[in-house]
N, C-alpha and C positions, 0 to 999 in steps of 0.2 A: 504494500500500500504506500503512497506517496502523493503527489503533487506533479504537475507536468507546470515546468516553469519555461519560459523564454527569456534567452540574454540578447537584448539587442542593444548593436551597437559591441558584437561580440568580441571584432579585432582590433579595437581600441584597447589602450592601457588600461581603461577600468572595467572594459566590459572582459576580457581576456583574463582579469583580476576577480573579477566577479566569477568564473567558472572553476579557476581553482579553489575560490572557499567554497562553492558550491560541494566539490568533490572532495576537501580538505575536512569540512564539516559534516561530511558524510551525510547530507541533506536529503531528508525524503524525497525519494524524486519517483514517480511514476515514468515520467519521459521529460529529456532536458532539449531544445531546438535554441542553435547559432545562429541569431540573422544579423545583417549587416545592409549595406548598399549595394547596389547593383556592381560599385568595383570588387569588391570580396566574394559574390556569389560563384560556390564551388568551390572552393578551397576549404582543405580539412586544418582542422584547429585543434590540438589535443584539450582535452577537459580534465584540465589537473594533471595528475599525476598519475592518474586511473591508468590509463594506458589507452582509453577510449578517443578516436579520433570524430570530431562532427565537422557536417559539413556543412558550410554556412548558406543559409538561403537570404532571398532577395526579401527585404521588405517592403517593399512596394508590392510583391504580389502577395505574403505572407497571411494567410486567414485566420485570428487568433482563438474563433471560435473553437470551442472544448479545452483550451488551457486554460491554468489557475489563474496564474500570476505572471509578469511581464519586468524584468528590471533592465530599466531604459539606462544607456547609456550615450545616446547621441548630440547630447544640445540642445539648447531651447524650440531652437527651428525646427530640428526633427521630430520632438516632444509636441511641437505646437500641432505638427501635421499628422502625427501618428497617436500619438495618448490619446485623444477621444474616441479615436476606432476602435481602439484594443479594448478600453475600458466598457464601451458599447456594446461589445461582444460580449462581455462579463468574466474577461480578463481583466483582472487587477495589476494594474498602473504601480512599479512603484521607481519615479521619475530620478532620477540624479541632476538633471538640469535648474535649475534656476526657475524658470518658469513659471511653476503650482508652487512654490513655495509662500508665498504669503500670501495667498488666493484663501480668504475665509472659510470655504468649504471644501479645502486638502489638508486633511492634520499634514505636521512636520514635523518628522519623528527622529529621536535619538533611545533606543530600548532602554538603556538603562536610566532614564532623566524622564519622560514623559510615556511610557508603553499607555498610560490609561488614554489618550489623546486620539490612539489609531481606531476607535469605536467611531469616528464620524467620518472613516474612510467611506461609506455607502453613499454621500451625497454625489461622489461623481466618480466613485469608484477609482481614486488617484489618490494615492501621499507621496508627498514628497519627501529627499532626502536631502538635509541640509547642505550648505557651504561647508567644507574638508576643514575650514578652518575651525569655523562655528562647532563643528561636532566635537574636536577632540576637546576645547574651553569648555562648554557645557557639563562632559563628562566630567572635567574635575570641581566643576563648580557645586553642582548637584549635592552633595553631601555637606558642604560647607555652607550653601544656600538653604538649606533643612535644618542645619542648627544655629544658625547666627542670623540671617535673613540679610541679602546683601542689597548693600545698596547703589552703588557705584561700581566699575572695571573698567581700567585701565588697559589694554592690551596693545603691545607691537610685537607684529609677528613677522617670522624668517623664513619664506613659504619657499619650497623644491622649486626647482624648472619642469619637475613631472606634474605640477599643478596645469601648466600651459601644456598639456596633450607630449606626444611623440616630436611636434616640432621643437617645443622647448627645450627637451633633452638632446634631441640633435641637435641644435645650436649650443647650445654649452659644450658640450662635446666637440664640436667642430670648433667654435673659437680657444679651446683650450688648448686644442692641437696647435693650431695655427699659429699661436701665442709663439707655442716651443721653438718651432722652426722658423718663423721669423715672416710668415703670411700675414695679412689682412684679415681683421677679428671683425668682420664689419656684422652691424646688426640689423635681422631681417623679421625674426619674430618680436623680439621684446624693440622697445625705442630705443635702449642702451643697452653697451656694450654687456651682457652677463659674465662672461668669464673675470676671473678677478676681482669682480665688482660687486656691487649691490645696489638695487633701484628701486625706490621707494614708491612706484606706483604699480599695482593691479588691476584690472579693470579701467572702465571709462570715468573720466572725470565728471563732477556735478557743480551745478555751480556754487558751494561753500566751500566747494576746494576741495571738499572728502572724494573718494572715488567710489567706484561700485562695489568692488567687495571689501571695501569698510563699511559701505550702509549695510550690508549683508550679514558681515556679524551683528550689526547696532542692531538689525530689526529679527533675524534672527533667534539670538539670545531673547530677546523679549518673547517672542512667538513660543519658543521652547521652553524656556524657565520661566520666565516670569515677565508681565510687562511694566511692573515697575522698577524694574532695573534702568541704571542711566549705565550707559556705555559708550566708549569711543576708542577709536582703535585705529592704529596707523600700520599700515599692510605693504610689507617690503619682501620684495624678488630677491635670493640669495643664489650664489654658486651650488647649488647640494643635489644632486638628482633626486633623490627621494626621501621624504621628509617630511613635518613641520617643525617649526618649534615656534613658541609664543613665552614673553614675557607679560607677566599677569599681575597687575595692583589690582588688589580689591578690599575696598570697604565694606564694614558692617552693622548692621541698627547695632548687635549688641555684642560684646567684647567676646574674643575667641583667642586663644595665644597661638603659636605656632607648635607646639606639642601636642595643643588638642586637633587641628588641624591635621595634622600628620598622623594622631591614630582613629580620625576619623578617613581620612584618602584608604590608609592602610586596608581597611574594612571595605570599601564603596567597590562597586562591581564595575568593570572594566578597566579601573586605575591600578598601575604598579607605583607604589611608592619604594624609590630610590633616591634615600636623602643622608650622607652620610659626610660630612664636615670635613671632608679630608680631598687630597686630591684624586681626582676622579670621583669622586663618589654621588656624580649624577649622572641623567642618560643624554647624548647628541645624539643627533638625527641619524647618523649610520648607524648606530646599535640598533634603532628600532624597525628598523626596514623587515619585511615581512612578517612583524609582531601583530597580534591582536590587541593588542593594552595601549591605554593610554600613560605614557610613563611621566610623574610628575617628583621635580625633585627642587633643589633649593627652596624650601617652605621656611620664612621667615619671616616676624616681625617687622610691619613699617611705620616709623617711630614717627610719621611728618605727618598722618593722620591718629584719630581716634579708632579703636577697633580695626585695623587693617593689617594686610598682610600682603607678602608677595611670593611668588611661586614661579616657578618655571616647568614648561608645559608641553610634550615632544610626541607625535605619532606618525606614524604612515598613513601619510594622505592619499595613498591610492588603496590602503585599507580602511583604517576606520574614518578615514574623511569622506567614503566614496562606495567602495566593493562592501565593505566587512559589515557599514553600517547599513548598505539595501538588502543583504542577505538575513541579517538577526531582523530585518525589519517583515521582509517574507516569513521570518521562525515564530515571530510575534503572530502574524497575522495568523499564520494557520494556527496556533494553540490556540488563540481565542476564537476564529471566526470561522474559519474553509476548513472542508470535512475532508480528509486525503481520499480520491481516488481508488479504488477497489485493484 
């Protein structure tokens, strides 16, 4: 017994991310179907580790009728033009784009921070899956926001080049080459040069200056935890392939020190607490790559506010910012709601 789920958007980094937790987590599956665009159609894709090869179908001709569940990975535009078909059918939508995300009648879900929220998935049969960024701050917030009640965060984050698709790794890759031997680093995907460098915007500009995916955590965060949290958050491109990491100020109504904080993380599901005063003894973005957890570590006292603290904040954003977090959101669905398959 199981589920017949669709990855589309298969041979993309997250949709391709998506089929190895699919078979990592050994996920009820009744039957699993690859689709992608018309360029990918026919080509085999292994699914995991399984040893199983799929062969990717066209979604433009793809009929969703009799499958469960649908985890989109193609962009807003693809989502804009294929999520209501799928969902029509009475396949469940569970989008990674941008798009349904603050749309009033798609919950947007993090399992561990909000699971009770995904009961209002029937208005249009869609939920959405956060900003990568958004996801891994939430998870650690969540425990600390249950016993202190926060009021304010602070975040800048240190976001991969694998947040910008396959060409952003390519280009970092390719200007770092280029660096060595003495080529032209020139920039085609990001505005500025990424190798060596770091660049302080994400997304399109608005006019207060913030760009898009800083309002993305601001309204995010609010959507997921709570909406009276104030938030602001300054969002920077770094050299790391794959990654996040996020420094985190947050205040609270009522005083919490950093020891209680730390064996409240310790306890909260998703979170590794690695916090150890010495050298090394927290997690960078390469340790975490192909991790499930959200690893948070330097948890400390900050002395310039009342009740506050600061933290430091690190996942795989092509796992739990992305693949890890639509997959537990399918494992959600079906405990509470979809009956598996005969």
């Amino acid at each position: 017994m199981g589920y017949r789920i669709v990855v589309v958007g298969a041979t993309g980094n997250v949709g391709r991310e998506m089929l190895n937790i699919l078979a990592e987590r050994e996920f009820p599956l009744a039957d699993v179907a690859a689709v992608a665009s018309s360029r990918s159609q026919g080509i085999e894709i292994d699914f995991g580790d399984s040893g199983r090869m799929l062969k990717v179908q066209n979604l433009e001709h793809f009929d969703p009728t009799g499958w469960d569940m649908a985890l989109f990975a193609i962009g807003s535009e693809g989502s804009r033009l294929h999520a209501p078909r799928f969902a029509a059918a009475g396949c469940t939508v569970i989008d990674n784009a941008s798009l349904y995300r603050m749309d009033p009648d798609v919950p947007l879900i993090v399992p561990e921070v909000n699971p009770q929220d995904i009961d209002g998935y029937r208005r249009k049969n869609i939920i959405a899956n956060p900003n990568c960024s958004t996801a891994q701050m939430v998870v650690a917030l969540k425990p600390l926001h249950d016993y202190a009640t926060i009021k304010r965060v602070v975040v800048s984050t240190y976001q991969s080049v694998s947040g910008a698709g396959k060409m952003g790794m390519d280009e970092l890759f390719e200007q770092s080459r280029n660096i060595f031997v003495g080529d032209s680093a020139e920039a085609h995907k990001f505005t500025k040069q990424i190798a060596f460098n770091v660049i302080p915007h994400i997304g399109d500009f608005h006019d207060d200056g913030s760009t898009s995916e800083e309002w993305k955590m601001v309204v995010e965060t609010k959507k997921i935890l709570d909406p009276k949290i104030k938030v602001t958050a300054t969002c920077v491109r770094v050299p790391v392939f794959v990654g996040h990491s996020e420094a985190i100020t947050v205040e609270f109504e009522r005083e919490i020190s950093a020891k209680k904080a730390q064996s409240l993380l310790r306890e909260a599901p998703g979170v590794m607490l690695v916090d150890k005063r010495e050298d090394g003894g927290y997690v960078t973005p390469i340790e975490c790559v192909g991790d499930y957890a959200t690893f948070v570590s330097r948890v400390r006292e900050d002395p310039t506010v009342d009740n506050g603290l600061v933290l430091w904040c690190v996942s795989d954003n092509l796992r739990k910012g992305a693949a890890l977090n639509a997959v537990q959101i399918a494992e959600l669905l079906g405990r509470r709601h979809l009956k598996k398959a005969a």
